[in-house]
LUMDO-933313 format. One record per residue: residue number from 1; residue in three letters; x, y, z of N, C-alpha, C in turn. Coordinates in steps of 0.2 Angstrom, whole numbers, plus 5000, padded with zeros to 4 digits. Layout:
BEGIN
+-----+------+------+------+------+------+------+------+------+------+------+
|  nr | rest |   nx |   ny |   nz |  cax |  cay |  caz |   cx |   cy |   cz |
+-----+------+------+------+------+------+------+------+------+------+------+
| NUM |  ALA |    X |    Y |    Z |    X |    Y |    Z |    X |    Y |    Z |
...
+-----+------+------+------+------+------+------+------+------+------+------+
//
This chain:
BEGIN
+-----+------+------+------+------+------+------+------+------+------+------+
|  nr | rest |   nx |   ny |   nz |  cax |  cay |  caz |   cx |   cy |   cz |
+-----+------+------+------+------+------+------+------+------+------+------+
|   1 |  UNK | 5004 | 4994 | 5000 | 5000 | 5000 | 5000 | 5004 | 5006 | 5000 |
|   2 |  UNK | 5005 | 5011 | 4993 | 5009 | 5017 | 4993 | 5006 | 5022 | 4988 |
|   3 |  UNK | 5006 | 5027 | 4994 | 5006 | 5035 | 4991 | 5010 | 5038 | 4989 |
|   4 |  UNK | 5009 | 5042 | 4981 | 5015 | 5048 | 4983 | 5012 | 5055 | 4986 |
|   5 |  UNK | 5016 | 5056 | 4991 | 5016 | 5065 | 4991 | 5017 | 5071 | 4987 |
|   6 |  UNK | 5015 | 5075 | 4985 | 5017 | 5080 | 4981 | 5024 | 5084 | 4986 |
|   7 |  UNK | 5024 | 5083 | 4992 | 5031 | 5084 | 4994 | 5036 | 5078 | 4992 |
|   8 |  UNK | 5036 | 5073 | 4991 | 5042 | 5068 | 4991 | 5045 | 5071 | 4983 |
|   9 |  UNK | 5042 | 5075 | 4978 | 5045 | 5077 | 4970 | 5043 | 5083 | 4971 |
|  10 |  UNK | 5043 | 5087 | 4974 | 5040 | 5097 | 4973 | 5047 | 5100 | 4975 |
|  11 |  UNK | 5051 | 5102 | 4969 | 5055 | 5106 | 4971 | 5052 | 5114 | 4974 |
|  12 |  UNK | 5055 | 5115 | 4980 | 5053 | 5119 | 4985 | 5056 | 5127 | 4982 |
|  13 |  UNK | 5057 | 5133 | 4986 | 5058 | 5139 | 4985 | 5069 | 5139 | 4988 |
|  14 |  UNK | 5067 | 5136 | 4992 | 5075 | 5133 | 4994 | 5080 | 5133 | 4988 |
|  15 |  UNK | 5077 | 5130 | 4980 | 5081 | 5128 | 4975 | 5082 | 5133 | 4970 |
|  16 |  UNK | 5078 | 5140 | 4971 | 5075 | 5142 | 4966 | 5083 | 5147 | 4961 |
|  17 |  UNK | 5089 | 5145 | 4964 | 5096 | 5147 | 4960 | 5096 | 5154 | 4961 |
|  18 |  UNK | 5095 | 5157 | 4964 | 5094 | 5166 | 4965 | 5102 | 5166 | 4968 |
|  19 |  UNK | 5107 | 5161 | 4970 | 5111 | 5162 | 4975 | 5118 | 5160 | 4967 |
|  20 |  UNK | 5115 | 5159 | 4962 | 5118 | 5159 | 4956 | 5121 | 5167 | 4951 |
|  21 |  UNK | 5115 | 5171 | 4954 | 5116 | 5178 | 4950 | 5123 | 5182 | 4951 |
|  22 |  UNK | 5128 | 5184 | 4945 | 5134 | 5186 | 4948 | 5138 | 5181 | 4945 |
|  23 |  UNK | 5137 | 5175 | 4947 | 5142 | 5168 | 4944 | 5145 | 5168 | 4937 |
|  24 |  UNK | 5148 | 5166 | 4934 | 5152 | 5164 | 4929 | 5153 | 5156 | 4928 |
|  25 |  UNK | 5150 | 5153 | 4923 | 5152 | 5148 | 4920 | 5153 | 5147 | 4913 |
|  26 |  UNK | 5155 | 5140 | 4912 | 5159 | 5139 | 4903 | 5153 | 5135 | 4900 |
|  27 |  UNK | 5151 | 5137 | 4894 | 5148 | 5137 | 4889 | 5150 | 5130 | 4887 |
|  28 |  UNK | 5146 | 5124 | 4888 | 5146 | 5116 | 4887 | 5143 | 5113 | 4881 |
|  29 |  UNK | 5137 | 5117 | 4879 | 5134 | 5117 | 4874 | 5131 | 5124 | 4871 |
|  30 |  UNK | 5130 | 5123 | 4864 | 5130 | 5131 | 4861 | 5122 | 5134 | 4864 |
|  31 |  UNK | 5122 | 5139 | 4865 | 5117 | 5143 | 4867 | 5113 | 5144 | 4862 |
|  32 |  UNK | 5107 | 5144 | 4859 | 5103 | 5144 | 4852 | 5095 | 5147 | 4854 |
|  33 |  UNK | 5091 | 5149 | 4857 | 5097 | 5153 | 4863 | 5096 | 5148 | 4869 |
|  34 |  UNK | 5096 | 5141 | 4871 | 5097 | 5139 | 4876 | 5100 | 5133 | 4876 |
|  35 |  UNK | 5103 | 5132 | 4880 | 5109 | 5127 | 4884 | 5109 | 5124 | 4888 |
|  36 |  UNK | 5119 | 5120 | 4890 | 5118 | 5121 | 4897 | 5125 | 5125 | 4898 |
|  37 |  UNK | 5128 | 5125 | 4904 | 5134 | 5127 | 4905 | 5135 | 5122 | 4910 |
|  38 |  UNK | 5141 | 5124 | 4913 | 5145 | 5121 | 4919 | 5147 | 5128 | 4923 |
|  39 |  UNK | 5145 | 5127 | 4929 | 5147 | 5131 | 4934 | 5149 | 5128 | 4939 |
|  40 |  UNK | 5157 | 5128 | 4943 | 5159 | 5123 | 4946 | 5160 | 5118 | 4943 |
|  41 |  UNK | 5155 | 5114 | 4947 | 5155 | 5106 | 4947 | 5146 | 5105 | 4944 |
|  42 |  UNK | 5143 | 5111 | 4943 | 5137 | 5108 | 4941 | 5133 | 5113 | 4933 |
|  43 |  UNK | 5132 | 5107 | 4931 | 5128 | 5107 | 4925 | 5120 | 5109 | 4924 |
|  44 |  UNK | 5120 | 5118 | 4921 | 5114 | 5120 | 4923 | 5110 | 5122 | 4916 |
|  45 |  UNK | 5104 | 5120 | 4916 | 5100 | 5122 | 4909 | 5100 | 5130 | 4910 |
|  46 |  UNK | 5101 | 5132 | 4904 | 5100 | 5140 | 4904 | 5098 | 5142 | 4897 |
|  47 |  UNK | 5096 | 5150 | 4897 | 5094 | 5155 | 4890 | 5099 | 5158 | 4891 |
|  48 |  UNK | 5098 | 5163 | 4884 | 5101 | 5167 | 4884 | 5093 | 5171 | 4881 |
|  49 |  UNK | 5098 | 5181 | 4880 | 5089 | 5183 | 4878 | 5088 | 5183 | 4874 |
|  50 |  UNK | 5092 | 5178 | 4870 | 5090 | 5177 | 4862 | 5096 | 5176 | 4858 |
|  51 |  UNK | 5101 | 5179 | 4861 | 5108 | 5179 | 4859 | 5109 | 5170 | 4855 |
|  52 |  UNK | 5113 | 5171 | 4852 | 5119 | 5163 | 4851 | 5126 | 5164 | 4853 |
|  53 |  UNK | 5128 | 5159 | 4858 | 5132 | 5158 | 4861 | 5136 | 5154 | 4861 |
|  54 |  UNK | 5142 | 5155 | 4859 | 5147 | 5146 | 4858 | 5148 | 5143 | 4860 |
|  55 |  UNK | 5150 | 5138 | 4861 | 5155 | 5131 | 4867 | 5158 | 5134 | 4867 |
|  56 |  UNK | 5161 | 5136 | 4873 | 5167 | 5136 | 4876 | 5169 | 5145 | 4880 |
|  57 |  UNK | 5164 | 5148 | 4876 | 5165 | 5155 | 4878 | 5161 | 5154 | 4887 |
|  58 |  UNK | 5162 | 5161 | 4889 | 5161 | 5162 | 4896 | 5155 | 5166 | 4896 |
|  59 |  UNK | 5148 | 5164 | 4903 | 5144 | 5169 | 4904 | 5143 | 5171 | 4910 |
|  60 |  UNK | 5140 | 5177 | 4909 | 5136 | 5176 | 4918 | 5129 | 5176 | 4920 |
|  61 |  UNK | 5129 | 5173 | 4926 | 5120 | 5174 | 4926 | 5119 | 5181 | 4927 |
|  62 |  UNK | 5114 | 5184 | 4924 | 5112 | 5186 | 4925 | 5105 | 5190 | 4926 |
|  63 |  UNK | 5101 | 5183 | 4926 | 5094 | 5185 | 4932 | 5093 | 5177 | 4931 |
|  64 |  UNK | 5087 | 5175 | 4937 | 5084 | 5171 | 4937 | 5077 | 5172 | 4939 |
|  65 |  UNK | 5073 | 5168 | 4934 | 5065 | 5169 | 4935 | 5061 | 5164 | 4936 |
|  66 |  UNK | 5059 | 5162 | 4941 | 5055 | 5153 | 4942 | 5062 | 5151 | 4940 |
|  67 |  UNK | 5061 | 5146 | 4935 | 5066 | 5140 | 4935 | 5070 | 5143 | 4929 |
|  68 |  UNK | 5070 | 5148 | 4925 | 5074 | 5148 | 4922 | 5080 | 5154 | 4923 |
|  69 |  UNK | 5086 | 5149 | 4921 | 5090 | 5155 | 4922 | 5095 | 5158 | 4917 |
|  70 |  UNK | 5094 | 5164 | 4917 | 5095 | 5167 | 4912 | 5105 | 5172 | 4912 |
|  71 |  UNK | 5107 | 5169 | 4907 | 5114 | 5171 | 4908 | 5117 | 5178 | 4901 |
|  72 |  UNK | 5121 | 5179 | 4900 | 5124 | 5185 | 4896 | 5132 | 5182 | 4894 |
|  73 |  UNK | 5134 | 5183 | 4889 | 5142 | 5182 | 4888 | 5144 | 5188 | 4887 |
|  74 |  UNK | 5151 | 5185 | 4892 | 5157 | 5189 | 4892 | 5159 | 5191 | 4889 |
|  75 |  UNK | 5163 | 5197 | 4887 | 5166 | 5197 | 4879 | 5172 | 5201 | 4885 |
|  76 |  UNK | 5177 | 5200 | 4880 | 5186 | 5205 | 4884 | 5183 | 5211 | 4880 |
+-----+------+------+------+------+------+------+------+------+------+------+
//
């Protein structure tokens, strides 16, 4: 006899990545305009605001909204 909870799979407000904004990661997959990147050790889905963006260039987040986070590249 088993129930699911909508707690035991409900990503909570705890996860919602706001502690990402500022960050800098590498571009793992091309940006069109979404991806993912690697920051650190973790591999995160992201947009861009429309932009393309290549493997391997550099971004920052910058802003996240609900679940999506939205990043900018670096340019020197």
């Amino acid at each position: 006899n088993t129930s699911e909870y909508k707690e035991h799979w409900f990503s909570s407000s705890a996860d919602d990545h706001q502690d990402l904004v500022g960050k800098t990661g590498k571009v793992i997959t091309p940006l069109r305009p979404a991806g993912t990147i690697l920051i650190e050790k973790d591999r995160l889905d992201v947009l861009t605001k429309g932009e393309f963006v290549a493997k391997g260039s550099v971004v920052e987040v910058v802003k996240v909204e609900g679940s999506k986070i939205i990043v900018r590249e670096i340019t020197s």
